[in-house]
N, C-alpha and C positions, 0 to 999 in steps of 0.2 A: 393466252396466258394472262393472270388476272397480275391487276399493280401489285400487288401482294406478293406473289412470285418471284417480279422483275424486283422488288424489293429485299430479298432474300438472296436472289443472287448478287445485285449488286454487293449485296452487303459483305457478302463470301470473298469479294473480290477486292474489297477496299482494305488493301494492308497497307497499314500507313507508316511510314519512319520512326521506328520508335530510338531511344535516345539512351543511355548508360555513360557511364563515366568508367573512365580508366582509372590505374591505381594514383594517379597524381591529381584527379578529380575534373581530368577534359572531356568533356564528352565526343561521345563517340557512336556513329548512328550503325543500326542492324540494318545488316543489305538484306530486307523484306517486302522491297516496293517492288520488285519487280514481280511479272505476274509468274504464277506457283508452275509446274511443271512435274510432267510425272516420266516414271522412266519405261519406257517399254521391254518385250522380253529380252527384244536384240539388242541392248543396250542404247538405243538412241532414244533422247530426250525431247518430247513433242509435248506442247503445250495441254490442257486438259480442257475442252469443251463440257461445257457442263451437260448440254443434249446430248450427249452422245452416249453409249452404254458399255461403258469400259472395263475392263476385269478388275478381277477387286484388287489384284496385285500392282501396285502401284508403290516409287517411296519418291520422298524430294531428294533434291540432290544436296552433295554432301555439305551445305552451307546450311541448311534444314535438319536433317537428321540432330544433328547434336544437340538441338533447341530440346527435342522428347526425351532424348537419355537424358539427357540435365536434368530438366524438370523433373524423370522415374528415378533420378538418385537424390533430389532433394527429398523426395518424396521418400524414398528408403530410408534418408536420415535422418525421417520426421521432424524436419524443420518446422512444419505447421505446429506444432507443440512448444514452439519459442512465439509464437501467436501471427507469423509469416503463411498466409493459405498460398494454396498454387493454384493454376487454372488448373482446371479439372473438367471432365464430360462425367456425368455424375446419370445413370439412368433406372429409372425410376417408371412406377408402372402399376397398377391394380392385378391384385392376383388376378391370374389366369388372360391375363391381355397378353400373352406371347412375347413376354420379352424374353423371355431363356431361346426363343428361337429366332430373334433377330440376332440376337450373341453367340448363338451358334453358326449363325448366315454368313457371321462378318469374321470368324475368327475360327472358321473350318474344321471345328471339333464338336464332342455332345458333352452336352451338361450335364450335372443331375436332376431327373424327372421324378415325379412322383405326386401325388396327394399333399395339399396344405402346402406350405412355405418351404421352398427345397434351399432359396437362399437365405442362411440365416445368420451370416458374418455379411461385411462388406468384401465383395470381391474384386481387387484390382486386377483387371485384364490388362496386362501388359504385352501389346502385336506389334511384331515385327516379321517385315518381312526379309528372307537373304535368300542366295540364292542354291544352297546348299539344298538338295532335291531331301533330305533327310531331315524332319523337323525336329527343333528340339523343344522341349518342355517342361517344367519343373516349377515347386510351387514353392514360395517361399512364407515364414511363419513362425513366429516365439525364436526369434533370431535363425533358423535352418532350414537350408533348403534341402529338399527334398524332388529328385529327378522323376518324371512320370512318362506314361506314352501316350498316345492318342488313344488306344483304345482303351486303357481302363484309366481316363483323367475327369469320369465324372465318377467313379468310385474315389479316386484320389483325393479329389475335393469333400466328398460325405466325409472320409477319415478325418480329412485336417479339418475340416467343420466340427467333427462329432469332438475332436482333442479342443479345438477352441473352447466351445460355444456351448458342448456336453452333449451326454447321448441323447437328451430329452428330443423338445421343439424348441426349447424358448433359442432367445439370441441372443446375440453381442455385437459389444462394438468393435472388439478387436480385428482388424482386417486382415484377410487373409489376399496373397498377392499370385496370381498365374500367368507365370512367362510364355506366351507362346509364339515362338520364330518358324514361321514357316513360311514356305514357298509360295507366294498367290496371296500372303493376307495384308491389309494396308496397318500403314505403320497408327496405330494408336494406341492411347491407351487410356483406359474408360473402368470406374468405378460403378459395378453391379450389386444395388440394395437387395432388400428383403422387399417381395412384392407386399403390397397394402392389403390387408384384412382387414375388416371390422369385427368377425364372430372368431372368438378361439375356438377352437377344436379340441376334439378331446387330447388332453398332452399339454395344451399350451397353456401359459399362465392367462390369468383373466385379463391383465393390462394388454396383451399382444399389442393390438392399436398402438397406444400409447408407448408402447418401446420401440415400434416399427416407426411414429412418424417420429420420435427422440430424432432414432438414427439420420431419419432422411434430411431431418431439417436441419443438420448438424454438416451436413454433404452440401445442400442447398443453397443453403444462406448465403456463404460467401459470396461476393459481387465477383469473384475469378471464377465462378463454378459455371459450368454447360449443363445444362439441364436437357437430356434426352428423353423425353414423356413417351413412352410406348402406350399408345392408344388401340384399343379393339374395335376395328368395324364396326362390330356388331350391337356395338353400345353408343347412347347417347352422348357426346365428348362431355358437354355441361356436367355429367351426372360423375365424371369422373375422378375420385378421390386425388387420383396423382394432380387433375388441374389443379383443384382447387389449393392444394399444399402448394405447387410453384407457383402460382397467382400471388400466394402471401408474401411470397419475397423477391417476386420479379413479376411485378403488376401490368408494366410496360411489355412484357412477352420479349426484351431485348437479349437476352440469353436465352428462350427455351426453342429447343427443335421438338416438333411433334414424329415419332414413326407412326405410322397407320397399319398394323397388320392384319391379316385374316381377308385383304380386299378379294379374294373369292370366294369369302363366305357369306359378305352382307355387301355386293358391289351398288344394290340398288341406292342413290342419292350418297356416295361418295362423294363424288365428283364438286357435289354443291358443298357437304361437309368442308372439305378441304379449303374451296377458293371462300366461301363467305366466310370463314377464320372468326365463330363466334365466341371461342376462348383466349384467344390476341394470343397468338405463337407467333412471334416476332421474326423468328428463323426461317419461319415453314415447316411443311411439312411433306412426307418423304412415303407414299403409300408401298411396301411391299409384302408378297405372296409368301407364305412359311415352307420350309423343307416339309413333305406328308410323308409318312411313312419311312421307308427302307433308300427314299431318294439318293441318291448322291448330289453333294454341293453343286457338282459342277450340271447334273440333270436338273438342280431345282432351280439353278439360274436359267435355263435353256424355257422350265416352265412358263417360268413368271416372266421373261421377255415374251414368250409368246404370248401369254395371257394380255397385258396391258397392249399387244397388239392387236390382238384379235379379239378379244372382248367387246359386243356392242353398246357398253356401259363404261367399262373399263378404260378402252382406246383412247376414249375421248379427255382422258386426264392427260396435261401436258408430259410429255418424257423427261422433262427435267426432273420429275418429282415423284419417279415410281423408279420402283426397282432397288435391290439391294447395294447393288455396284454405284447405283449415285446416291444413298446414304453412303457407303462407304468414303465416297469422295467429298459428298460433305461435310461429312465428321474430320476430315484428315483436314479439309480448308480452316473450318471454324478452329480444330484445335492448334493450327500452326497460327491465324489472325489472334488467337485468346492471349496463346504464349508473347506473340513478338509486342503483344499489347503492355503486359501484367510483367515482364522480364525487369524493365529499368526500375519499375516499384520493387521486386522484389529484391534487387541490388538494394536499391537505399535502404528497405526492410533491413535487411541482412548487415549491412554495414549500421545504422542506427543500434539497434539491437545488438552488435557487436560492441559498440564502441561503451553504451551504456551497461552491458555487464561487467565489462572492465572496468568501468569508472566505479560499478558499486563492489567490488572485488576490492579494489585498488582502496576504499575509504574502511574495507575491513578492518580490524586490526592484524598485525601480523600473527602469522600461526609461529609460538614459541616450540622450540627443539631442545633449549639444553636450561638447566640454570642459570647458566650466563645471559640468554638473550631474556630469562624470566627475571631475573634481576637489574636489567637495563630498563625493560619497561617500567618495571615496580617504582623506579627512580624516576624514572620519566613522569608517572602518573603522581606522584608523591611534588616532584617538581613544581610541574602544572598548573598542581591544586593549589601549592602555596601561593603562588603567583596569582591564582585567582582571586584569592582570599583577601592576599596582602590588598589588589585590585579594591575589593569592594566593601573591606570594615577597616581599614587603614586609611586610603587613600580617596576615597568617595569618586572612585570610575566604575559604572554599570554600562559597559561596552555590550559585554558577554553578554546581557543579560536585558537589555533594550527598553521592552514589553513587558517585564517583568516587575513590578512596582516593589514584589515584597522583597528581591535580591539588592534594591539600590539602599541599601545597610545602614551607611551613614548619616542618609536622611533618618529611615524609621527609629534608629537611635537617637537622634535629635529630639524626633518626635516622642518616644518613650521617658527620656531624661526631662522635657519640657512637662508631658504629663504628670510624670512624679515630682516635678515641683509643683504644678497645683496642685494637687493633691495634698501636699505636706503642707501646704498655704491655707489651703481648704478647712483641713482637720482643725488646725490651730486658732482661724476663725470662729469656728461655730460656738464658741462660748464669749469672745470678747465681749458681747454688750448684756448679756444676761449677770442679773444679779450683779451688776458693776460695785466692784472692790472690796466685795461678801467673802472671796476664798484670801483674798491676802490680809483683810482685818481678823478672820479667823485664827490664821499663822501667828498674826502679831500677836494676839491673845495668849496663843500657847507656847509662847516663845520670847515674854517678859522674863526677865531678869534683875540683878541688883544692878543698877549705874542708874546713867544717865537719860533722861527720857526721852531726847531727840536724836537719838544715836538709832540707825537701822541694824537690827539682826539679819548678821550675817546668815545663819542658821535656816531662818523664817523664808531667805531670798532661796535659796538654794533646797528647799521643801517644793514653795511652789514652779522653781524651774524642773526638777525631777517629776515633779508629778506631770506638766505637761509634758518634759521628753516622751516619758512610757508610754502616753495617750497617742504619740505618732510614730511609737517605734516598730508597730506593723507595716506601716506604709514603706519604707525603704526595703527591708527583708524579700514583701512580696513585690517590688521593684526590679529586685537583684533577679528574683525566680524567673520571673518575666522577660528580664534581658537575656538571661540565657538559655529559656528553652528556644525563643528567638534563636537563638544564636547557634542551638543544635541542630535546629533546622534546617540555617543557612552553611553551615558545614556539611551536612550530608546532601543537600541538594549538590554540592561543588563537586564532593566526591565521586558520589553518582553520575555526575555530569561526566569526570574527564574518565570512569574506569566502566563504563557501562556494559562493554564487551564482557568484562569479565564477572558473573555473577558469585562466584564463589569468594573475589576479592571484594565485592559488593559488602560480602556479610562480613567480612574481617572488619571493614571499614566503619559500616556501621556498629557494629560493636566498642571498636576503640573510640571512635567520638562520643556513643553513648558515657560510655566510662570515662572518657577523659571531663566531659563537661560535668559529669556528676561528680569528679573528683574538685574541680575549679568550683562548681557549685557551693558545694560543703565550704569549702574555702573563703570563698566572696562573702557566706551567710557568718564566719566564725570575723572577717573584718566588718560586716555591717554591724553586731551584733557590739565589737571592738568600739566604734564610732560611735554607738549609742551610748555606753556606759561611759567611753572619754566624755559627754554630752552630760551627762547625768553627775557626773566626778565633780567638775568646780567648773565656778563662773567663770573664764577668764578671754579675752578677745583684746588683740592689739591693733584692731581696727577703729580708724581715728571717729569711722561713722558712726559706733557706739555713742560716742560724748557728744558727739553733733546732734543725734536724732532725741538723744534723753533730752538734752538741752529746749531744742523744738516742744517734746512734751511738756516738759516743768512748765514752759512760757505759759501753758492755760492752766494753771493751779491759780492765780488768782480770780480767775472767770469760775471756776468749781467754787470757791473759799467763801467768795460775794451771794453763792447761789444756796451754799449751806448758814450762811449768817443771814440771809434776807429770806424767811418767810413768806413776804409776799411775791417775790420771782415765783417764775415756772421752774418746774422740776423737771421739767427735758430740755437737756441743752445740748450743744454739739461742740466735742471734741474732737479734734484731727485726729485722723488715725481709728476712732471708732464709731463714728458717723453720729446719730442722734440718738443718745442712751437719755435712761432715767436714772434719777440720783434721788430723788426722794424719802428712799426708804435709807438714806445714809444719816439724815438730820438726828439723828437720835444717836448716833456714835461716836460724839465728835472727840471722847480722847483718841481714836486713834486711825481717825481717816484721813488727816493730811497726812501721818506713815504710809495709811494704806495708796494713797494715792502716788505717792513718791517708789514706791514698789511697783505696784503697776506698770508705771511709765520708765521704772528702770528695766523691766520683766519684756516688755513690750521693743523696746529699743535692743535689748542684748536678744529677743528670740530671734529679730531679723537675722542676725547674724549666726546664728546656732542653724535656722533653716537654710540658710545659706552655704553655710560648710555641710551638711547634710546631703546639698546638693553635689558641690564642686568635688568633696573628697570621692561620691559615688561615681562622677565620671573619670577622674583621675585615676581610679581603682579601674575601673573597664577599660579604658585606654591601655594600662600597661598590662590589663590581663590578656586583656585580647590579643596586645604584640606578642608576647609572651606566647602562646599557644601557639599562634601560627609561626613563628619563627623557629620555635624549641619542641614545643611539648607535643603537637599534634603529631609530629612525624615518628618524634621518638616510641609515642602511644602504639602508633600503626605496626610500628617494627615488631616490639614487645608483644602487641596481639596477636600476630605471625608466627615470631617465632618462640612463643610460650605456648603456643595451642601445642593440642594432644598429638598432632600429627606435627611437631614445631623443625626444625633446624633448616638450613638449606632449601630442600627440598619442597618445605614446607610454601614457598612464594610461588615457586612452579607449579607447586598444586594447585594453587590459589587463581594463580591466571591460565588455568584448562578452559576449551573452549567450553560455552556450554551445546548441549544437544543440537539445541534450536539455531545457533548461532557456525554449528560443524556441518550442521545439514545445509544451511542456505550457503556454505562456501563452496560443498560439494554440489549444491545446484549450479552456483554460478561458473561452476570450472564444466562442470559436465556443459553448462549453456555454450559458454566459453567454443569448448572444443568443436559441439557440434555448428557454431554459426560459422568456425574456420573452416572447417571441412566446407560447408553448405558454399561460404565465398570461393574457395579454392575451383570447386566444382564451374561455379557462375562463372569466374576467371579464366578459366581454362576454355569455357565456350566461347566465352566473348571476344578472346585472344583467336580465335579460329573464324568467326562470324565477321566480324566489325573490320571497318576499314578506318583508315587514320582521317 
């Protein structure tokens, strides 16, 4: 026997302690260590040599069995579709390699034969064996089983094939499931592909290939899956499509068993095939002889024992690894080692995956039943919101909102308010030093009178302060615009935030903010607009800063006076307050530029202050508007939007908070997830309560 072999058996034999947790989270070990056992006819229980040539009827005893139902009812209640795979013996094969008759070998009925691809659903072989001399069978499919007999259960299979999969060729993936309890068969159960084509035929679609190895690779992949490679003698193994497909996802050959059929059809250089192992089948491999003809099961096992014995070729392959009856017993070894392996993950699986549909269930919103509980929420969300709001343009806390730079409000208003005073600072610069005191000896000129000639027109003052208010009374208006599309923004993102389950109150919300700020808009634009013309009305400020700062200006009227009476001076001098101007073109005006100069520096002194209430009255104005809104107007808005739509009263808020499609289907996922993860633990619990010891 080659190390290869003694490696394979070993490996059959190593069931090691695997581990689960009880419901209070102790673990608790599977009594799997001890070595497997099989039951004989007479009911006594004798250990199972692996050389020996045993009939195929074989089961574990009762600490064993339960581990397979488990696993065929997880498996019925598609638990792998919550993303939980099971072990599985998964077999796989190139057309015409005789795997429909190693599956008929091991589970003592006939399949369906024929030309081209006969399997063309996945078939779960579910064996069992009892002791009930009368077998039973039935298939199960699109939720209903359907009872069959042995002798027309590969006609049975074509029907429930041809209802899956259609009368054509092509195939599917939906699996079809075949119970078969009979007397003499070992307990397994093993998932039958669609053997590999390369060329369609006529019928099939042109991808065949390509939805054939969909399927396989879909069975394969998994790291719980058995990969049973049915191999043909008579072929090169290298050349064999089924290797090269389980190579891709099991490179190490640590899951795949090879079968070898047809060994009396090409017995010459078997022997070497098998032991030099040049495709790494990690399991081994298991050479036997097919049913011919009209045989009966029980004559084709009589054949092929004798063949491997008396075969000059044949003989000479170890017994361990030939014959039907010790594939049988190697499949029933590997698949009880897969299970007692893959159990304690599939527990955690199942409990993870339980506890996280709950938790996303549980963060739904609630599913509303009456007006009452739609009008609890409404308030609830309406609450919320205000409390966010008040949070984040009141109070200056950006908790909610962390990472968010454009939610922390009463910065970016600082920042906007800050802006719009330069700005209004800006504007009212750009002419200070041009044509210096050109626009106020003009005024003076048109604004002589009978008196006195050192007396300032009142008239003349109050021309050129109007004229520069108007020059900056854009800036504040688009100010205002500014702060408050701001500001609808940051309303509807809050909204958004606390009602997002509900997309129908989504739009009521945005609507009423819409309107409510266009209504505050109009509003803010009829006070800025108020502030301007107060601005434009009369001089007057009881601000002591006025008579302080004019004061500071007058003080360089004699530096101007010396510069207009001295010819020889320069004609650019520097004034506080308006850096280095030219005065040159003043010399020639002198009735009326020390007026004009005394305006200036009066004009100049009272604008500080004019831009300054400009400023403070426009945040005093946002301040109370903004309170205002969120304490009063926004909710009242909300109401009225409600309950004045076309579909308004009562009623109207319940409609509002319907789930939407997208948001009714994923709760009916999570319940459906829900119920199936309970069943699947109930299932696991129930074994594990029978299996395990304290």
């Amino acid at each position: 026997m080659s190390s290869h072999g003694e490696h394979s058996m070993a490996g059959q034999h190593q069931l090691q302690n695997a581990h689960v947790e009880d419901e209070e989270g102790n673990p608790r070990a599977l009594v799997l260590a001890q070595p497997l056992s099989i039951m004989a006819e007479d009911g006594e229980e004798t250990s199972l040599p692996i050389s020996a040539h045993p009939p195929l009827m074989f089961s574990f005893n009762e600490r064993i069995r339960p581990l397979l139902d488990a696993v065929d009812r997880l498996r019925h209640l598609k638990v792998a579709q919550e993303g939980i795979q099971l072990p599985t013996i998964v077999v796989v094969g190139d057309q015409s390699s005789g795997k429909s008759s190693v599956l008929e070998s091991l589970a003592g009925i006939s399949l369906p034969r024929g030309q081209g691809i006969c399997t063309r659903v996945p078939l779960i072989m579910r064996l069992q064996h009892h002791q009930n001399p009368e077998p039973e069978l039935h298939l199960e499919y699109h939720g209903k089983i359907v009872p069959t007999r042995e002798t027309n259960v590969a006609e049975a299979i074509v029907l429930a094939t041809d209802e899956i999969a259609g009368n054509g060729k092509g195939i599917s993936h939906t699996p079809l499931t075949l119970v078969v309890k009979k007397r003499g068969v070992p307990d397994l159960t093993m998932v039958d592909l669609p053997g590999i084509t390369r060329v369609p035929v006529h019928g099939q679609p042109e991808d065949i290939y390509e939805q054939i190895s969909g399927i396989i690779m879909e069975y394969i992949k998994p790291e719980e899956s058995i990969i049973l490679n049915v191999l043909s003698a008579t072929v090169d193994f290298p050349t064999c499509e089924s290797i090269r497909m389980s190579q891709r996802v099991d490179k190490s050959g640590e899951r795949t068993l090879a079968v070898v059929t047809k060994a009396d059809k090409a017995p010459e250089g078997l022997l070497e095939k098998v032991t030099a192992d040049d495709v790494n089948i990690g399991l081994g491999y298991v050479c036997v002889r097919n049913r011919i003809g009209e045989e009966s099961y029980e004559d084709a096992r009589e054949e092929e024992a004798h063949l491997f014995q008396t075969h000059p070729l044949l003989s000479k392959i170890d017994k361990s690894i030939v014959g039907v009856p010790v594939l049988a017993q190697k499949l029933v070894h590997i698949q009880a080692t897969i299970i007692s392996k893959c159990l304690p993950e599939i527990v955690r699986k199942i409990n993870d995956k339980l506890n996280s549909s709950v938790s996303e269930l549980n963060k739904m919103p609630q599913h509303l039943s009456s007006v009452g509980e739609a009008m609890t929420v409404f308030m609830r969300i309406i609450g919320f919101s205000k409390e966010s709001l008040r949070k984040i343009l009141m109070r200056g806390e950006f908790d909610e909102y962390p990472e968010d730079r454009r939610m922390h409000c009463t910065a970016r208003l600082v920042e906007m308010l800050n802006q719009y005073a330069g700005e209004l600072q800006k504007s009212a610069e750009n002419k200070l030093t041009e044509n210096f005191l050109m626009d106020e000896m003009r005024v003076l000129d048109e604004a002589k009178g009978i008196g006195l000639p050192n007396f300032l027109p009142r008239t003349a003052f109050l021309v050129i302060l109007q004229k520069k208010v108007k020059e900056i009374s854009k800036t504040p208006v688009d100010f205002m615009a500014k702060v408050w599309d701001y500001i609808e923004t940051v309303l509807i993102t809050v909204f958004m935030n606390h009602c997002e389950n509900y997309p129908q109150l989504q739009s009521a919300m945005r609507r009423a903010t819409h309107n409510l700020v266009a209504k505050i808009k109009d509003e803010s634009f009829d006070r800025v607009m108020e502030i301007v013309e107060m601005e434009k009305l009369a001089d007057y400020t009881c601000s002591p800063e006025y008579m302080s700062d004019w004061g500071k200006l007058m003080a360089q009227q004699n530096l101007f006076m010396e510069v207009m009476n001295d010819c020889s001076k320069p004609t650019r001098i520097m004034i506080e307050g308006f850096e280095e101007i030219e005065v040159g073109h003043l010399r020639g005006h002198s009735d009326v530029r020390e007026q004009a100069f005394d305006m200036k520096m009066r004009i100049t002194a009272y604008w500080k202050v004019v831009l300054k209430r400009l400023v403070d009255s426009m945040a005093l104005h946002l301040l109370l508007r903004v309170r205002n809104l969120v304490d009063h107007d926004m909710e009242a808005e909300i109401v009225n939007e409600l309950m004045g739509s076309p579909v308004g009263g009562p009623g109207a808020i319940q409609r509002m908070l319907e789930e939407s499609p997208s948001a009714a289907k994923k709760r009916e996922r999570l319940n459906n997830s829900i119920k199936l993860l309970k069943d699947s633990k109930e299932v696991v619990a129930q074994i594990i309560d029978r299996i395990t010891v304290d």
